[in-house]
Structure formats: C-alpha cells, structure tokens
N, C-alpha and C positions, 0 to 999 in steps of 0.2 A: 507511453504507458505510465511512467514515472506521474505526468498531469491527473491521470486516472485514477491512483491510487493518493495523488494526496486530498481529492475534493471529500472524497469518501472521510482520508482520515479527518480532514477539519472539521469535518460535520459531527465527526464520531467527538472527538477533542470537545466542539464545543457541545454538544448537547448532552455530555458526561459533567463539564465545568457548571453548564447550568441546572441538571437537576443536583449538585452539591450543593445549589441556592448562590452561583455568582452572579452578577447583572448581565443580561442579556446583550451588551456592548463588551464585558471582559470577556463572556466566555466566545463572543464574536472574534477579540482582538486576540486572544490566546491560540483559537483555533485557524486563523491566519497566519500567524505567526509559527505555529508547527507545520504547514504546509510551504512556508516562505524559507524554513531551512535549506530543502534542495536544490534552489538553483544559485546558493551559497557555496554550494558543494561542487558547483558543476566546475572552475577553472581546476581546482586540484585533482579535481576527478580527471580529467582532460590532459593535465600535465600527469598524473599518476598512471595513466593507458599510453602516454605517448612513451613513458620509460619500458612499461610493459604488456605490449599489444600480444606477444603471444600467449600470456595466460588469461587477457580478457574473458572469452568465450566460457571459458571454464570457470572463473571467479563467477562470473554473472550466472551460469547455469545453479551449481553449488548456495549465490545469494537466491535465486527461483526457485530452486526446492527448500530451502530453510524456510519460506515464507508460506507455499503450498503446506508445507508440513505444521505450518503452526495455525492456518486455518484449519489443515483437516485434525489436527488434535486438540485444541484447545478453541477453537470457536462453531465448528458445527457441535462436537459432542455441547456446548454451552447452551447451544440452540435445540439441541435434540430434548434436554431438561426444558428450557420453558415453550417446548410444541411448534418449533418454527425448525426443524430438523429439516424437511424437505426442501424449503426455500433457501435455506443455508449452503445445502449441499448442491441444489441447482444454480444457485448465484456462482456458488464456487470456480464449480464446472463453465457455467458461461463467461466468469473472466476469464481464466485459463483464454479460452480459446479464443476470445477478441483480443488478447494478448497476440498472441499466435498470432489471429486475421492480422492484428496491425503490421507485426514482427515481418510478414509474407508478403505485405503490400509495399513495404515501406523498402522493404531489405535485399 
C-alpha cells in the first residue's frame, strides 16, 4: 500500500513543481526523490517495530485515520469548490478499500 500511495504522491510533487515553471526533468527528479524517502525509512522502521510490536496495530491504525481524515477534510472539500467533488469522494472510498483488499489478501 505504502508503493500506492507514493506513485500518486510523485506525480502530485511533480506536476505541482512544474506548473511553478520548473523543467520537466527537475520536477521529474524532485518527485522521485519524495517517493524514494520511504524505503529509506524502512530499516528504522523495522528496528523501531521490533522494539515495539505490541503497539504497532494501533500506531498504524491512528497513522490510517490521520491520513483518511486529511483527505476527507482538506482535499475532497478542495475538490467540491472546483466541481470534481464526486470523483474525490469515490476515489476516496475506492482506496480505502483496495487498501483493505490488499491488507486481507496479503494478511
């Protein structure tokens, strides 16, 4: 899920750096570069769950609704102003639960 959510962000990263007017190779290299943070993260993460696997479940649930919560406050209402309100709110909905699919297949 973590791959799913950064293609998206790179895209978002660079097609924000390029209508700023940066070249179409920076805002490439920058929006790689915000997606190439996480798996930077992953041995500390790894050692940081091995010291405490009993409050995983709940750190991660609590990081899953901070995130749910800032789509549904601050980027579908963003979408509902310039008309793209339902496609916001259905995309929403649809990750959520290919989240889930993955989470039930894989888990």
């Amino acid at each position: 899920s973590i791959m799913l959510q950064n293609v998206p962000e790179g895209l978002v990263v660079s097609a924000a750096l390029r209508s700023e007017g940066f070249s179409a190779r920076k805002s490439c290299f920058c929006g790689v570069l915000s997606g190439a943070t996480a798996p930077l993260g992953v041995v500390p993460g790894a050692l940081a769950a091995e010291i405490s696997a009993g409050l995983l479940p709940v750190a991660l649930s609590f990081a899953a609704g901070a995130m749910i919560y800032v789509v549904a406050e601050e980027v579908v209402p963003e979408a509902n102003a310039s008309g793209n309100g339902n496609a916001a709110t259905v995309s929403c909905i649809a990750g959520v639960c290919l989240v889930i699919m993955f989470s039930a297949l894989v888990g």
